[in-house]
C-alpha positions in Angstrom: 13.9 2.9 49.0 16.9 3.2 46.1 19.5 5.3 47.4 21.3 6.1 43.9 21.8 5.6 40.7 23.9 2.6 40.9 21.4 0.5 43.0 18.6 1.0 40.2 20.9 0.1 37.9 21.5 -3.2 39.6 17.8 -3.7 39.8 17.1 -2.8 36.2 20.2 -4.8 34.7 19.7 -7.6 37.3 23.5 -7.4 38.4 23.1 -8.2 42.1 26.7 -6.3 43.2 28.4 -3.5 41.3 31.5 -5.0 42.6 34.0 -5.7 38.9 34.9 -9.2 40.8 31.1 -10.4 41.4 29.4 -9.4 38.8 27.2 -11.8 37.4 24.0 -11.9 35.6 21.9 -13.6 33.6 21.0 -13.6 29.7 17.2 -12.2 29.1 17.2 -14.7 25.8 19.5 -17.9 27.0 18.7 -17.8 29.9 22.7 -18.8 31.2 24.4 -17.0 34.3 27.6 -15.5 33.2 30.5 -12.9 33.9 30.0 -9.2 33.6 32.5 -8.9 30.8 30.8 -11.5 28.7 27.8 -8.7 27.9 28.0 -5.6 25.8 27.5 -2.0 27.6 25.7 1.0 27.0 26.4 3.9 28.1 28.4 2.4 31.2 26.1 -0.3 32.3 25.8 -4.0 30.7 23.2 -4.9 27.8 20.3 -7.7 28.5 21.8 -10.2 25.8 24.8 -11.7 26.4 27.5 -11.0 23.4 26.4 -14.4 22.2 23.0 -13.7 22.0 23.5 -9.9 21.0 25.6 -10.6 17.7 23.4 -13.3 16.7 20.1 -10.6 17.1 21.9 -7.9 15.2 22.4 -10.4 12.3 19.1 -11.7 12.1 18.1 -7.7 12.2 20.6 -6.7 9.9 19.2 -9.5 7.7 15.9 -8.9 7.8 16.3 -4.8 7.1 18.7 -5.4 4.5 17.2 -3.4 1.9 15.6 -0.4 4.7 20.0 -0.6 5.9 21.4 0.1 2.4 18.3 2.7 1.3 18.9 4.8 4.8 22.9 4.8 4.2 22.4 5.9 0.3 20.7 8.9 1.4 22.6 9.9 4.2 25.8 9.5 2.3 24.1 12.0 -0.3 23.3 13.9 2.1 26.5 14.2 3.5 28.8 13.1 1.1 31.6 16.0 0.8 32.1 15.6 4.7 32.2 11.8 4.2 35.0 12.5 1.9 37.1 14.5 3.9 36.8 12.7 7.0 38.2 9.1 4.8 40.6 11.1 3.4 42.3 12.6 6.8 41.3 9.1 8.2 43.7 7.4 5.3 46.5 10.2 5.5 46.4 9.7 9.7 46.4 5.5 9.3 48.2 4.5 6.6 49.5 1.4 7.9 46.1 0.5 8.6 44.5 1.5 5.7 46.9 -0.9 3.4 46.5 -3.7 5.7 42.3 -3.0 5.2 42.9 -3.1 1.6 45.0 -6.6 1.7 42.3 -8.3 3.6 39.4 -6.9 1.1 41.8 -8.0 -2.3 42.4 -11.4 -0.6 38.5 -11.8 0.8 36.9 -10.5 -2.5 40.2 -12.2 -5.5 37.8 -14.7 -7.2 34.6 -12.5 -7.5 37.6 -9.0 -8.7 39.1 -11.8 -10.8 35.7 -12.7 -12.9 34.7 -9.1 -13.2 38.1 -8.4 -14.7 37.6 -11.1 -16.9 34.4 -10.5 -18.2 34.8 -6.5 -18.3 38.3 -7.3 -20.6 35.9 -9.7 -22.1 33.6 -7.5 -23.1 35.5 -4.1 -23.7 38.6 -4.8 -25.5 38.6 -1.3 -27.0 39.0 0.4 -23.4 40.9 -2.8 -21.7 44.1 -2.0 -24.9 43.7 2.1 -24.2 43.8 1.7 -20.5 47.0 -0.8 -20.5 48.6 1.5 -23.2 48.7 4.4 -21.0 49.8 2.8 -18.0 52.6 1.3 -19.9 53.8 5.0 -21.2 53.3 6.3 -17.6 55.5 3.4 -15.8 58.5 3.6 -18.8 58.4 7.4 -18.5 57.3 8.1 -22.0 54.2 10.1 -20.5 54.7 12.5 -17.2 51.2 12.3 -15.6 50.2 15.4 -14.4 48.7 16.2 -10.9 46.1 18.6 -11.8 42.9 18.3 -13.7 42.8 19.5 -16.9 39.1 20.6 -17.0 38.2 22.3 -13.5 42.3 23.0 -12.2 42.0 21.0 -9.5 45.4 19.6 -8.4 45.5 16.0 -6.9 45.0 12.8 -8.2 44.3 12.5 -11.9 42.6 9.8 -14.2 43.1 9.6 -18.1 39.7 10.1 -20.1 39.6 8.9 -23.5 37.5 10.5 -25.6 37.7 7.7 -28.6 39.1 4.5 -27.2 40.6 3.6 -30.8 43.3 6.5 -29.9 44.3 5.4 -26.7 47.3 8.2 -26.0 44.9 10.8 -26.7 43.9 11.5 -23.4 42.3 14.6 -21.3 44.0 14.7 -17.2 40.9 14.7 -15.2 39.4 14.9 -11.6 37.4 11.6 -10.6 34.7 14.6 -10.5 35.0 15.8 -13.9 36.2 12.5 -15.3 32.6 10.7 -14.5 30.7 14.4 -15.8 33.2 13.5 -19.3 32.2 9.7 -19.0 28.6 10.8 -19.0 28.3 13.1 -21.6 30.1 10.2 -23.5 27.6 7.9 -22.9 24.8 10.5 -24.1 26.6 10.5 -27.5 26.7 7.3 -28.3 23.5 6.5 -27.2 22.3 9.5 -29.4 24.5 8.2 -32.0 22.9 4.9 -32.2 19.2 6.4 -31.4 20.1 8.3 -35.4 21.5 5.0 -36.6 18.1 3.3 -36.2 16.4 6.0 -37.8 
């Protein structure tokens, strides 16, 4: 008869002694007889699949649901997006250190593919590639104070420059990311309705 929870264990995770210094158990997939600490636990007590086995299973998984993955964390990123936000921002402000060394390992992972884009976006927008360097220029030689609220809903925080007309690159509006992709938008409508009158 089991007497407690930590013999059924042991039978169910075929660990023969709850011991630290004997435990040893076999793989369910590879078959080998190894150490305790060379398998994953849940919830206290060791996985079936040795660490081996178990990250090469959740990348052939992660593979093979690619598309289910990145559909299921769309909508629950809609779904909870302003808490998402919140919780990256105190997460940034709490870890600095770690956050910039995060962002050195992504720039120096991801340089050639950042590099093309930039490239082929300066490429292909010249207009908006001349406006954006022209007001970072007057921001950095002090001829333009940026502000640090938004000029459309008040918010105060980080602000972008939104050009209206890209061939006047110091006119600018002080926007919100927010508001600053609702402006971009409604930009995009124009033009589109612009050229939509042009055909006719």
């Amino acid at each position: 008869m089991i007497q407690d929870v930590a013999e059924l264990m042991c039978i169910l995770t075929g660990v023969d002694s709850m011991d630290n210094n004997e435990k040893i158990r076999k793989c369910k997939v590879c078959g080998q007889e190894l150490p305790i600490t060379e398998f994953y636990k849940h919830a206290g007590y060791p996985d079936t699949k040795c660490k081996k086995c178990a990250i090469k299973y959740t990348k052939e998984y992660n593979k093979k649901h690619r598309e289910e993955k990145r559909e299921y964390r769309k909508k629950y990123y809609q779904k909870n997006k302003e808490h998402l936000i919140q919780k990256n921002k105190e997460w940034v402000e709490n870890n600095r250190d770690a956050h910039r060394e995060n962002c050195r390992r992504s720039n120096k992972k991801h340089y050639e593919e950042r590099l093309e884009y930039s490239t082929e976006y300066r490429k292909n927008n010249p207009d908006k590639y001349y406006a954006h360097g022209k007001i970072s220029s007057a921001i950095q030689q002090g001829k333009i104070i940026k502000p640090n609220k938004c000029e459309i809903c008040g918010t105060e925080g980080r602000v972008e420059a939104h050009h209206d007309n890209y061939s006047k690159p110091m006119e600018v509006i002080w926007c919100c990311k927010k508001c600053h992709y609702k402006l971009d938008k409604q930009r995009r409508l124009n033009e589109q309705g612009n050229f939509s009158n042009e055909d006719k």
